[in-house]
VOFI-563997 format. One line per field, with one value per residue (C-alpha): z, y, x negated; residue number from 1. Coordinates in nm, 2 decimals. Example, Ala and Ser with C-alpha at 12.3 -4.5 7.8 and 13.67 -1.06 7.14 Angstrom:
// VOFI-563997
z	(0.78,0.71);
y	(-0.45,-0.11);
x	(-1.23,-1.37);
i	(1,2);
END
This chain:
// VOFI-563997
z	(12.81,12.99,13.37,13.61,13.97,14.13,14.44,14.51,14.48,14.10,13.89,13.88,13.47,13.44,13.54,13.34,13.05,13.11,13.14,12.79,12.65,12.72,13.04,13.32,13.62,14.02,14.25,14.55,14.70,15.06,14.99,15.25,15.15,15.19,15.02,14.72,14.75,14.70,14.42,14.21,13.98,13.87,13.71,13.38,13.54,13.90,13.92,14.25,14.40,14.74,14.98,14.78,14.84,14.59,14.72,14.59,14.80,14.63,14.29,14.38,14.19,13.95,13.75,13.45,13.56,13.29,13.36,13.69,13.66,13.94,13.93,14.03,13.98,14.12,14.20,14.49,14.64,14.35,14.36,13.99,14.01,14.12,13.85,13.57,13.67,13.62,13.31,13.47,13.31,13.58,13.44,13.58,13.50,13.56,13.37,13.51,13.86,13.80,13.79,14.11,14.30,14.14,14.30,14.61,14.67,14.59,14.81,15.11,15.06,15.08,15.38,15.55,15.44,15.59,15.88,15.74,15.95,16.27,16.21,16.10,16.44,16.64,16.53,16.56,16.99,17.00,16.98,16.79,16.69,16.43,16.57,16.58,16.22,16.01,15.75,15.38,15.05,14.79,14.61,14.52,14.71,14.59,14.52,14.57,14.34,14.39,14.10,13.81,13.61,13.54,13.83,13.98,13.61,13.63,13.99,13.84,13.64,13.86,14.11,13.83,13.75,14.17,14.08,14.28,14.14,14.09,14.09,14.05,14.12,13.93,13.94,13.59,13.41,13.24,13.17,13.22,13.39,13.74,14.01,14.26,14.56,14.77,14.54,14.59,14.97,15.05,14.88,14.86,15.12,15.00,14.96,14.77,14.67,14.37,14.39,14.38,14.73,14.61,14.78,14.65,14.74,15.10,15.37,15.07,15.29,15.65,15.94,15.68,15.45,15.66,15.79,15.46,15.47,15.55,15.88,15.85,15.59,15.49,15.36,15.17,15.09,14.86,14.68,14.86,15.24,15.32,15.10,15.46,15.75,15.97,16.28,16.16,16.05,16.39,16.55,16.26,16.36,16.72,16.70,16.53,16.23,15.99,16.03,15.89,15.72,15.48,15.43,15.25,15.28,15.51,15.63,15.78,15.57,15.80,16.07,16.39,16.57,16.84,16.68,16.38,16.56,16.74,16.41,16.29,16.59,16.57,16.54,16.23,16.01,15.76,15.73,15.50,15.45,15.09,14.90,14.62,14.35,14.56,14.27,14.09,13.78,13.83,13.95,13.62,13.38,13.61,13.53,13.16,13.14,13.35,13.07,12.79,12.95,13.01,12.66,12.48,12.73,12.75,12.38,12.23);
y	(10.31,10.00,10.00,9.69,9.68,9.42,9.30,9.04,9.03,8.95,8.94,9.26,9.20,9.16,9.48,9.67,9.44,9.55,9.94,9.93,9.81,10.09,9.97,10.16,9.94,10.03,9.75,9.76,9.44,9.48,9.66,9.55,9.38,9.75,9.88,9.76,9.74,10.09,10.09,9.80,9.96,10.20,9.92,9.67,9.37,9.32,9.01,8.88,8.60,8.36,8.64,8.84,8.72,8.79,8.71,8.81,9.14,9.25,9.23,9.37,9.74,9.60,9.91,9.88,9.54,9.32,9.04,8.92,8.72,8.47,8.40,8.06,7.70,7.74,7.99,7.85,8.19,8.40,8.35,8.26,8.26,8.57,8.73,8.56,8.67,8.99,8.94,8.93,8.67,8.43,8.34,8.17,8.07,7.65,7.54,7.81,7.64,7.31,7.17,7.41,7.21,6.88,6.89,7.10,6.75,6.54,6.74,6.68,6.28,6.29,6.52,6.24,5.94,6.04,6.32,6.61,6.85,6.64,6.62,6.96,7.05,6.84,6.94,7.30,7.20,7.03,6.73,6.43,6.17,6.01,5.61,5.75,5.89,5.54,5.64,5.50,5.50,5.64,5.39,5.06,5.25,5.33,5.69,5.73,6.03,6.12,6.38,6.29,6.68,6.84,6.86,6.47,6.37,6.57,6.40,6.07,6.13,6.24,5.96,5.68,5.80,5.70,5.40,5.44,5.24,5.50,5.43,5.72,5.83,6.09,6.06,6.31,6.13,5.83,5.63,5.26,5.28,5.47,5.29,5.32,5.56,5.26,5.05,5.33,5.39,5.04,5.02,5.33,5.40,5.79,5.94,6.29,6.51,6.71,6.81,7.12,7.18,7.15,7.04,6.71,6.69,6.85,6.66,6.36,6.23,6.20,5.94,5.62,5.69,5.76,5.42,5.26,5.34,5.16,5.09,5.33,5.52,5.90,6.15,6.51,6.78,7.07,7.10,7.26,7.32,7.13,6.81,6.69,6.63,6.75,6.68,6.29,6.35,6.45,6.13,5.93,6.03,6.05,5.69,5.55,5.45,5.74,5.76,6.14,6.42,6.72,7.01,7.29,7.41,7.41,7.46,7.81,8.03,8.13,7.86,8.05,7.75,7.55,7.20,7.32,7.45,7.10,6.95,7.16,7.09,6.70,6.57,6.36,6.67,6.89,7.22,7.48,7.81,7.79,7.80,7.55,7.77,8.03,7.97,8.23,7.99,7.94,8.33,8.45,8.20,8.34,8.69,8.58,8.43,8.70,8.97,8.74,8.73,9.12,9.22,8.95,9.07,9.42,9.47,9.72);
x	(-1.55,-1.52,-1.60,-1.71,-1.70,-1.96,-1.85,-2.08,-2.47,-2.59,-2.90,-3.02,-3.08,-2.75,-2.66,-2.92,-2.79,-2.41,-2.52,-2.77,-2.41,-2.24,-2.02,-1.98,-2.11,-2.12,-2.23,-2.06,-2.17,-2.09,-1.72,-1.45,-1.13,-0.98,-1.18,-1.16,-0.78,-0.83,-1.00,-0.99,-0.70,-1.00,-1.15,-1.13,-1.30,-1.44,-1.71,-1.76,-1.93,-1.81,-1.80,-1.53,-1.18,-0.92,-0.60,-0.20,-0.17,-0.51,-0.35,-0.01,-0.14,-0.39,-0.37,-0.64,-0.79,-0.77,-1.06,-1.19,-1.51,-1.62,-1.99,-2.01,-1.86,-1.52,-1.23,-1.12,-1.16,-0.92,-0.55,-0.58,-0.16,-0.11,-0.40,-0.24,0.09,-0.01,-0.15,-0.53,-0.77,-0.96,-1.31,-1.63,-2.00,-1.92,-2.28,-2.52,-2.56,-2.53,-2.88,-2.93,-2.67,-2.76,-3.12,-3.01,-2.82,-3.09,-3.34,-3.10,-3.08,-3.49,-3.42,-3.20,-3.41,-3.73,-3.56,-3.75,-3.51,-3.65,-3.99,-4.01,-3.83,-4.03,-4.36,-4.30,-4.23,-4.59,-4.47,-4.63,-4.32,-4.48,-4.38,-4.00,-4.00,-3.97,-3.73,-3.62,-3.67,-3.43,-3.53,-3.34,-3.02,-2.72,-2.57,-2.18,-2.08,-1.71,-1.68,-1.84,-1.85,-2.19,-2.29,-2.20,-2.41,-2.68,-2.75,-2.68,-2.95,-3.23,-3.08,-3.16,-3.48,-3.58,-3.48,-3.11,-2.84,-2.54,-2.16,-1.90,-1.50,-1.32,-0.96,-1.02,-1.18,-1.10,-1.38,-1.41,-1.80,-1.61,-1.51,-1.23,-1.27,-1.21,-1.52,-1.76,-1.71,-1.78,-2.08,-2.27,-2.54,-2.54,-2.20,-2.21,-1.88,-1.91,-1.55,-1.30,-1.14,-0.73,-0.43,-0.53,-0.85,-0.80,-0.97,-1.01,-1.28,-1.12,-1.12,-0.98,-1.27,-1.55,-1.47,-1.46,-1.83,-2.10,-2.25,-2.57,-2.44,-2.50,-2.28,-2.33,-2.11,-2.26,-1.91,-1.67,-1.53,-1.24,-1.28,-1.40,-1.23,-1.53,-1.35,-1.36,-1.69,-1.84,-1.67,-1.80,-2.14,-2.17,-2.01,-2.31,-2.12,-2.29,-2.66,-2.62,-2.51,-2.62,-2.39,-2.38,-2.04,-1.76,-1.41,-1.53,-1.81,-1.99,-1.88,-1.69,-1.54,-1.67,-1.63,-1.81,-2.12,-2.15,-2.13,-2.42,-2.59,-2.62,-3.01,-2.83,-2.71,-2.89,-2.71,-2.78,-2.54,-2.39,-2.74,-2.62,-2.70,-2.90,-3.26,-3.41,-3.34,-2.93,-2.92,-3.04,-2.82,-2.51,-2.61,-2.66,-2.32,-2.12,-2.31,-2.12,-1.82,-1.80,-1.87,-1.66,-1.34,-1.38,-1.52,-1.26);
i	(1,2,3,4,5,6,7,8,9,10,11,12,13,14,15,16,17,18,19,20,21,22,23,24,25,26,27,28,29,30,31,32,33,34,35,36,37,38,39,40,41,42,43,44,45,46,47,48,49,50,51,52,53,54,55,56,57,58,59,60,61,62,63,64,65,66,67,68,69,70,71,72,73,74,75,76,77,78,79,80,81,82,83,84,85,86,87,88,89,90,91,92,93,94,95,96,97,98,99,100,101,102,103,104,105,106,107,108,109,110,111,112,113,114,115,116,117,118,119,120,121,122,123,124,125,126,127,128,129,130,131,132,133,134,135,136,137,138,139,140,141,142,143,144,145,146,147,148,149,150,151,152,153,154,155,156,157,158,159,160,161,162,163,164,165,166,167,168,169,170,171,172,173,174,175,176,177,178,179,180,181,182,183,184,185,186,187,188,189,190,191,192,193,194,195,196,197,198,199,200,201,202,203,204,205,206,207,208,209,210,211,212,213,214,215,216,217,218,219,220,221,222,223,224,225,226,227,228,229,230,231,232,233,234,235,236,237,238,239,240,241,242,243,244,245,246,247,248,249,250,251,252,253,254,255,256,257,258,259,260,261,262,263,264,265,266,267,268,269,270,271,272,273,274,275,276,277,278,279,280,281,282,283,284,285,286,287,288,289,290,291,292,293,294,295,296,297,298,299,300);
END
């Protein structure tokens, strides 16, 4: 009988769903790095989530595991080298929490356009800044996607439909409607990454592109930490030259440094910990699709 360790916290359904099909599941979502070192030769697949690192000296005794599952977009957090070296399949849920990050992204460009965060902030002190609030419409603007997957076309889509004009860079893709990274940084008001973080796109936006930007300019990042230089970033803002920032990821998860924290602590950035795909709605397809992939690997 097939047995599934959970690292990571996943839709309850899918767990019940696993167990009516005869695997053997425990959830362990809070087990340490040695822990599971200890144990994960016990088991035919582990699934985990962000939190769960799976690194080369994790898989140096891999015993039974034959399949680990990564419920999320990417796998930037598996050493997917070191698993298939071993004969270990690397999978992942890429469609479930899509429209979750798509609208996530949107939702913080409305948060930077009218200073939600601030007015929020301020109202909650007492205070009545109503004559300092004048803010803009999405509308008539145009959206900057740099990563044009499901995710970068699903916000392409709700962006049209305000009425944004939308221009795109995928280095992927070849399609004749992109532009050049250099095209969309000098015209997009709203810069958003829908990207991997890799080698190649480490620190992709740092201090040469941020200034490529326009004066008054806003950037987000609910792709991945490390495809901005946040360093740059900071300068960029406190400068004047960006008007803002909304992130959901970062170079540390949870941030520990000093020079993140006063990132996060500019008036002019929206920060939110990794909640991309944290909806009831994208929760349950990447239970759905982790179910699938269990029973289609480990069916004997």
């Amino acid at each position: 009988m097939a047995r599934v360790l959970i690292c990571d916290s996943v839709d309850a359904q899918a767990v019940d769903a696993m167990r009516a099909a005869g695997v053997v599941v425990d959830v362990r979502d809070t087990i340490t790095a040695d822990e599971l070192a200890q144990v994960i030769g016990e088991y035919d697949a582990i699934v985990v989530r962000s939190r769960t690192k799976v690194r080369a000296p994790l898989l140096e005794n891999p015993g039974n595991l034959k399949v680990i599952i990564r419920g999320g977009v990417g796998v930037d957090n598996i050493d997917v080298a070191a698993a298939e070296s071993k004969g270990i399949k690397v999978l992942n849920t890429p469609a479930a929490s899509s429209n979750a990050v798509a609208e996530l992204t949107l939702a913080m460009m409305f948060a930077l356009a009218r200073s939600l965060a601030w007015a929020d902030a301020t109202m909650k002190a007492g205070k009545w800044e109503k004559k300092k609030l004048e803010g803009f419409e999405l509308a008539g603007k145009t959206l900057g996607i740099i990563g044009y997957g499901r995710i970068g076309r699903m916000l392409a889509e709700k962006a049209r439909a305000l009425g944004m004009t939308v221009v795109a860079y995928d280095p992927y893709i070849q399609d004749a409607a992109l532009v050049s990274l250099d095209e969309l940084l000098a015209v997009a008001d709203y810069v958003s990454l829908h990207i991997p973080h890799t080698p190649e796109t480490h620190h992709l936006i740092g201090a040469a592109q941020l200034a490529q930007m326009k004066k008054g300019a806003y950037l987000i990042n609910a792709a991945r930490g490390g495809t901005v230089d946040e360093d740059a970033l900071y300068e960029a803002l406190v400068s004047g030259h960006l008007a803002g920032a909304a992130l959901d990821v970062f170079s540390e998860e949870p941030p520990q440094s000093e020079a993140l924290h006063k990132l996060i602590a500019l008036p002019q950035v929206v920060a939110t910990p990794h909640i991309g795909a944290a909806t009831v709605e994208a929760q349950e397809r990447i239970g759905g699709e982790i179910v699938k992939l269990v029973q289609e690997y480990l069916s004997a």
